[in-house]
C-alpha positions in Angstrom: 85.3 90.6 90.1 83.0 88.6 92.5 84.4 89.1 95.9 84.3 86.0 98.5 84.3 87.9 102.0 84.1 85.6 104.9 81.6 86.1 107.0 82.0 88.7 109.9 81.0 86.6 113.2 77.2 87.0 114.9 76.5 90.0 116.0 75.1 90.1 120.1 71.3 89.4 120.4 70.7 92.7 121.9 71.7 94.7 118.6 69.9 94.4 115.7 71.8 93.2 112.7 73.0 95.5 109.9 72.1 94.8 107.3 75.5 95.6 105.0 77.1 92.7 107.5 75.1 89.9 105.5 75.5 91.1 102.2 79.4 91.3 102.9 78.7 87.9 104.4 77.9 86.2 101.6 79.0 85.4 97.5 77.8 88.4 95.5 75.9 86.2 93.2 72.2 87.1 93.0 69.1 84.1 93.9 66.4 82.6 92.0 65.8 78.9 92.2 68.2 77.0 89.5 66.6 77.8 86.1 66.7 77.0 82.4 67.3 80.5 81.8 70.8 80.5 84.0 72.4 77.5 81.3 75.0 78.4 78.5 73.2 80.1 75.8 74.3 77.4 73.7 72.8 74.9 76.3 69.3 76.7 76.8 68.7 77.2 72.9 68.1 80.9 73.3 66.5 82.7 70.2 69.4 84.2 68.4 67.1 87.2 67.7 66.9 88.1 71.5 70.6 87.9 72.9 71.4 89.0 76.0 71.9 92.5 77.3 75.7 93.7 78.7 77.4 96.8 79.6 81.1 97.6 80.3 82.2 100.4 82.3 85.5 102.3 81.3 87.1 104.9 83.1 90.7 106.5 82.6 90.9 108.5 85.9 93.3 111.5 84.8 90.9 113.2 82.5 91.5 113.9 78.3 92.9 116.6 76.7 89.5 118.2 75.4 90.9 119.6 72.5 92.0 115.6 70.7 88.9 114.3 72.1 85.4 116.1 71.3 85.0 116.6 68.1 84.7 120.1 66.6 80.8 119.4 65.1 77.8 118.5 66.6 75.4 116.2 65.5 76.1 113.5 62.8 77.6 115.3 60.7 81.2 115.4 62.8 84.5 114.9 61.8 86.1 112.3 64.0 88.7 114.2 66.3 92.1 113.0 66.4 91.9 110.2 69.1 88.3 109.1 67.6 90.4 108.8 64.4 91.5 105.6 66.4 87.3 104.3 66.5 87.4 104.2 62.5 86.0 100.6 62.6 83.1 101.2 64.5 82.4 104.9 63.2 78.8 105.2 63.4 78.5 102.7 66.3 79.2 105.1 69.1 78.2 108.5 70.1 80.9 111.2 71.9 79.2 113.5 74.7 80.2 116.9 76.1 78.5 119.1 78.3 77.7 115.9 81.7 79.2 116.0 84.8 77.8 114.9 88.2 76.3 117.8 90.2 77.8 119.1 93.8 81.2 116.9 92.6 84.0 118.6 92.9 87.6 118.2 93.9 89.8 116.8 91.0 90.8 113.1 91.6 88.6 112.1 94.4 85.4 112.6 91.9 86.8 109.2 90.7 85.4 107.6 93.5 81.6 108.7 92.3 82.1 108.1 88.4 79.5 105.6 88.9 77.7 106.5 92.2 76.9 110.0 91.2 77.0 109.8 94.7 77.4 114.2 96.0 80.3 115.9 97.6 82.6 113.2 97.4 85.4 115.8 98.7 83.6 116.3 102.1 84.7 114.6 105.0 81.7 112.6 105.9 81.4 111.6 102.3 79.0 108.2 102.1 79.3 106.7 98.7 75.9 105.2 97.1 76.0 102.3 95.0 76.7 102.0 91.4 75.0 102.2 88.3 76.9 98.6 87.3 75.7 97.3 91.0 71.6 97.7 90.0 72.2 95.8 87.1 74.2 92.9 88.8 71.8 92.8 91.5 68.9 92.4 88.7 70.4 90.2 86.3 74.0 88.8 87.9 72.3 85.7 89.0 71.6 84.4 85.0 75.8 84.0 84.7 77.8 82.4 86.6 79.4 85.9 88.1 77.4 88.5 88.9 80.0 91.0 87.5 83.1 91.6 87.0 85.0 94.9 88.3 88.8 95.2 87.0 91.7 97.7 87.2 94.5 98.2 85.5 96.5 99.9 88.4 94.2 100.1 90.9 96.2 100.3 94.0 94.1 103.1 95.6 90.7 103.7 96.8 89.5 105.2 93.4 87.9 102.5 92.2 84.9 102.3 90.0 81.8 99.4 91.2 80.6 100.6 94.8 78.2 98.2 96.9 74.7 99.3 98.0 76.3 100.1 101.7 78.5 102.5 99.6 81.3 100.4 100.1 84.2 100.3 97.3 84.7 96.4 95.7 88.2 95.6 95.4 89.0 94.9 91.6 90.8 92.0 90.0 94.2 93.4 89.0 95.7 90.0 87.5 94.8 88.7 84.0 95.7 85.5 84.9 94.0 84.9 88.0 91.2 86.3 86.4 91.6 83.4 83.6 92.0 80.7 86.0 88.8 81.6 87.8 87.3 82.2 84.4 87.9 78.9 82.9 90.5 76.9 84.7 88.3 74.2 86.8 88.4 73.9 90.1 90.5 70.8 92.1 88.1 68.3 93.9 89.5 69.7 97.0 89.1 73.5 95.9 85.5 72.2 94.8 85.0 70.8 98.3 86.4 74.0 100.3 83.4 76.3 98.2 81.2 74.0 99.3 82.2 74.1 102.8 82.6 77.8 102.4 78.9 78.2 101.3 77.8 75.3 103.6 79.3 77.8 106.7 77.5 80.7 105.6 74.0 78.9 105.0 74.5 77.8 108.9 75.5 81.2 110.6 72.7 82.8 108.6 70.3 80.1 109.8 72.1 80.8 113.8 71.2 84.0 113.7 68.1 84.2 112.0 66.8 81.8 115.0 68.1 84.3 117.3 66.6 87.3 115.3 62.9 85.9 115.2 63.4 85.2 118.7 63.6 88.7 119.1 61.0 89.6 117.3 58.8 88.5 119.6 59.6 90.7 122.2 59.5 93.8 119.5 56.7 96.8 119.3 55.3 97.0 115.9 57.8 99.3 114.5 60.6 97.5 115.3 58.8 94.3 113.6 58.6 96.0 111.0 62.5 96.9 110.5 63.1 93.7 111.6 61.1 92.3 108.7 62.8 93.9 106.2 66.1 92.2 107.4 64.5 89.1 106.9 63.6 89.7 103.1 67.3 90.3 102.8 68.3 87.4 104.3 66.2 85.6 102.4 68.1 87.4 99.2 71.1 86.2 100.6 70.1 82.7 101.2 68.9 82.5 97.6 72.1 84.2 96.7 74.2 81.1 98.1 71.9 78.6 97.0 72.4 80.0 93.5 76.3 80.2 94.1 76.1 76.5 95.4 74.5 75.5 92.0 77.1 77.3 89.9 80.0 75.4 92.4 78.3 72.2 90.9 78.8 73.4 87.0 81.4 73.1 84.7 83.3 76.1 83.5 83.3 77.0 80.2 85.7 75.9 78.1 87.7 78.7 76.1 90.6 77.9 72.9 92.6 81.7 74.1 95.6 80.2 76.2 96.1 81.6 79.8 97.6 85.1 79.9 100.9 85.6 81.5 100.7 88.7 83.8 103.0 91.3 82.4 104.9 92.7 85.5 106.9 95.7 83.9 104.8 98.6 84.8 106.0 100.7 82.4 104.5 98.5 79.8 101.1 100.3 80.7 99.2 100.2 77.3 100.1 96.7 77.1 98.9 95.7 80.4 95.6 97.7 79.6 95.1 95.5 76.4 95.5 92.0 78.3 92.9 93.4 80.6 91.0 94.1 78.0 91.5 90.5 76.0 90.1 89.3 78.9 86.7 91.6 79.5 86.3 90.2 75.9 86.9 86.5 76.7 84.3 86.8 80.2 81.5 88.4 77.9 82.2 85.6 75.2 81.6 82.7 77.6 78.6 84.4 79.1 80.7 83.8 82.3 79.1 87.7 83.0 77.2 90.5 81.6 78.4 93.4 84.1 82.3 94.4 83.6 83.8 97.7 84.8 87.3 98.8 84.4 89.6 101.2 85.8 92.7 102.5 84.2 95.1 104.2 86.8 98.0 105.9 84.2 101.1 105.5 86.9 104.1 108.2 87.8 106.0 106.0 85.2 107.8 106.1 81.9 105.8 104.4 79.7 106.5 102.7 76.5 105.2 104.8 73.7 107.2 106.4 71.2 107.8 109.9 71.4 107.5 110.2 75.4 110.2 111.0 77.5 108.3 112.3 80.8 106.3 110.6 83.3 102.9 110.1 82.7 101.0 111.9 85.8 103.4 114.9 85.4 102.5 115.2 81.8 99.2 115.7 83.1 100.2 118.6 84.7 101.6 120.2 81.7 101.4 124.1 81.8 100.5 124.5 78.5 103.8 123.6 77.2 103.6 122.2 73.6 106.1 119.8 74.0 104.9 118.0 77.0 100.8 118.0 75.8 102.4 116.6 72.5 103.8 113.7 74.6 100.4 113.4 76.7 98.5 113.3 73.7 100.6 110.0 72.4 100.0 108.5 76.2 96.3 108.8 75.6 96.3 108.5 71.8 97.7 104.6 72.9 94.8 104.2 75.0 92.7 105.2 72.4 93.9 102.5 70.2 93.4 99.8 72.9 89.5 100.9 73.1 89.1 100.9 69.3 91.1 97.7 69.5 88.5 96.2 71.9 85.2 97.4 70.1 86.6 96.2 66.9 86.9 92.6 68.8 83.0 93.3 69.7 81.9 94.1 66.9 83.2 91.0 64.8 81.8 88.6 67.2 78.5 87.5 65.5 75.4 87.0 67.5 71.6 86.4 66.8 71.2 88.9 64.0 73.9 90.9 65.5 77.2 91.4 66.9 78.5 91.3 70.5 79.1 95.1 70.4 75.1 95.6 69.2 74.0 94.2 73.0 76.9 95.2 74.7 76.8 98.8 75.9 80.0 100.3 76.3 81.2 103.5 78.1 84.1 105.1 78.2 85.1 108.1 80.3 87.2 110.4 82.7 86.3 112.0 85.7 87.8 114.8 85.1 88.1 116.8 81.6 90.8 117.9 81.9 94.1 116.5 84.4 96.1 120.0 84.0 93.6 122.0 85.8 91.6 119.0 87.2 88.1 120.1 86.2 85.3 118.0 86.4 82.6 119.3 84.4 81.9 118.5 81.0 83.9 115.3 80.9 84.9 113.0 78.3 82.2 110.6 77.8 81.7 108.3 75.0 78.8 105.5 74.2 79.2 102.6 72.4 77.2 99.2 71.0 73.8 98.4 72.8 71.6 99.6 70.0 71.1 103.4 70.2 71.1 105.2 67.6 74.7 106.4 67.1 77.2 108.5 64.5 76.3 111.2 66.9 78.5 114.2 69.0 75.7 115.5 71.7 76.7 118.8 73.2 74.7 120.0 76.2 74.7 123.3 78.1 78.7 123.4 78.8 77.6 125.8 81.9 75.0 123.8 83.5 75.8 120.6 82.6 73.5 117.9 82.3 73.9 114.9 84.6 76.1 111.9 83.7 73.3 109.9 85.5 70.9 110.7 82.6 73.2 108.4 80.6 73.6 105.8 83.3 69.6 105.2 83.3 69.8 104.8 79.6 72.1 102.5 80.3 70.0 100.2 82.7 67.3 100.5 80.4 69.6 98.4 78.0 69.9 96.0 80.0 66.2 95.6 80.1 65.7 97.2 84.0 62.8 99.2 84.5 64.6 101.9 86.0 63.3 105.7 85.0 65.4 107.1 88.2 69.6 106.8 89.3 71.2 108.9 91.6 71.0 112.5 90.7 69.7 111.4 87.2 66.1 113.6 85.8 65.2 110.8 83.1 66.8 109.3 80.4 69.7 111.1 78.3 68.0 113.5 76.1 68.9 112.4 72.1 70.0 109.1 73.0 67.7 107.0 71.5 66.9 103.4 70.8 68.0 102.2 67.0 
């Protein structure tokens, strides 16, 4: 979810400003002077035959047992494995892919913290994250909704989250349904309306203080250091056009949904459930047009859950030694989770648009960072594409031994969403066999 991070005081004349302390500084919402283009779709009369692009960025972080997720044939020709017996509606909308993983990552559950960085050795101890894929696209597109993305967790109460800023810096998800409804759709008071404004109206004047002081400086600079200097400029110019844009949305009414507000379900047990609200509501945000950039993290707890036929903590089942009876019991934890995604790409796909659906311009992934929780591998993971118009119906296998990297798929990914990107991370080019429908 956007983040509102108040700003971090002015930092002493003599040291020149970094520049991750004014894009903390500010609303995450992206700047272009107030457009046409940035009304409700059914405001701005947009051609129904060009809808807009989305993605939404899934990850379970405790792996899938391999052996009830890929299926057993390549190509088209596969038959669905027993959790993809759960994707039956969309069969032929989505493609499964083994053989990706993210190169020099390694470690079991800290490779979370890269899913979408491919950022390397995240185990090391001077690890530096790198932003992710979802990031680029918000900070291309984000401004044309009124928030620039949306990042969500389901149990999210470490630092293994999924949507990472361009300093490398983790964004705290929105863990409540019904917060996320209320700033969603509920509208704001006058006085809540006023406080924004002030809000914005602060951090329009300290960026004007100190970009006084910082030209000031310049003066006294040697060409090099004009030239760094410049560049902080240009992104405080971003920013100011970034709260000017935010200002504008302040000013706009939210859209106006029939879905009544969710009531938070508390009882943590009730994982799958809880995991199914969230995702009720990534579908209400993409709807509205309130965003085109969602991610969301599902953090199985040390609990009991509610699914028939378990009887042993979830994480512990992770760990299951190979004993039949406990993978059994696993297999139903992530068999439910399986129905909630089939669940939500059903909802996609029966949302018509232009001469499409929802799920035809909304690219959907769904992963692990690790394949497999018992030993904690995290090579050839779980991956699965689906919606945004590729050509689909398809199991891709790659070299299990030299995996190909993830961040192939993630620039296929931006492409979707209509960025000229040909480059992410540790990426070599597109994903090989992944085409465009």
């Amino acid at each position: 979810m956007t983040q509102t991070i108040p700003f971090q005081g002015v930092t002493p004349l003599g040291t020149l400003l970094a520049r991750r302390q004014f894009l903390r500084s500010g609303s995450a919402i992206l700047a272009l002077p107030f457009l046409e283009a940035l009304a409700p779709r059914a405001a701005r009369g947009q051609s129904a035959a060009a809808p807009p692009k989305r993605m939404v960025c899934i990850m379970t972080n405790t792996g899938l047992l391999p052996e009830n997720f890929f299926p057993r044939q390549t190509g088209t020709a596969f038959e669905p494995s027993r959790y993809l017996t759960h994707l039956e509606g969309v069969r032929g909308r989505y493609t499964v892919m083994n053989g990706l993983s993210h190169p020099d990552n390694s470690g079991g559950h800290c490779v979370e913290k890269t899913f979408l960085s491919g950022a390397r050795f995240p185990n090391s101890a001077v690890f530096k994250n790198s932003i992710s894929m979802d990031q680029v696209a918000a900070e291309a597109i984000g401004h044309q909704t009124r928030f620039p993305f949306l990042t969500l967790a389901v149990n999210g109460q470490h630092d293994g989250l999924l949507s990472v800023s361009r300093d490398g810096v983790f964004i705290p998800p929105e863990l409540s349904p019904a917060n996320l409804y209320r700033r969603l759709f509920t509208p704001d008071t006058a006085a809540e309306s006023a406080e924004r404004m002030r809000e914005i109206g602060n951090r329009v004047s300290a960026l004007d203080f100190v970009n006084d002081k910082a030209r000031r400086l310049s003066r006294r600079l040697g060409a090099e250091d004009r030239a760094r200097l410049e560049q902080y400029f240009t992104s405080v110019r971003e920013l100011e056009q970034r709260l000017e844009q935010s200002r504008i949305w302040q000013q706009r009414d939210k859209p106006h949904v029939s879905s009544p507000a969710p009531q938070d379900i508390t009882d943590i047990t009730q994982d799958v459930d809880r995991a199914r609200l969230m995702y009720d509501m990534a579908l209400l945000a993409l709807q509205s047009d309130s965003t085109r950039t969602i991610t969301l993290y599902l953090n199985p707890l040390e609990v009991l859950v509610k699914v028939p036929g378990v009887s042993d903590l979830t994480h512990s089942l992770t760990h299951h030694g190979n004993e039949p009876e406990k993978i059994e019991q696993l297999a139903k934890v992530e068999e439910a989770g399986m129905k909630n995604l089939g669940r939500f790409l059903d909802q996609l796909a029966g949302v018509n648009e232009g001469a499409g659906s929802l799920l035809d311009d909304t690219a959907v992934l769904f992963g692990s960072n690790m394949s497999n929780g018992s030993n904690h591998s995290n090579v050839n993971l779980p991956i699965l594409l689906a919606g945004g118009r590729f050509r689909h119906g398809q199991h891709l296998e790659f070299d299990k031994k030299n995996n190909t990297p993830l961040c192939n798929l993630f620039v296929s990914m931006l492409q979707h969403m209509r960025l000229e990107e040909d480059r992410f991370s540790s990426s070599t080019g597109t994903l090989t066999g992944l085409e465009v429908a």
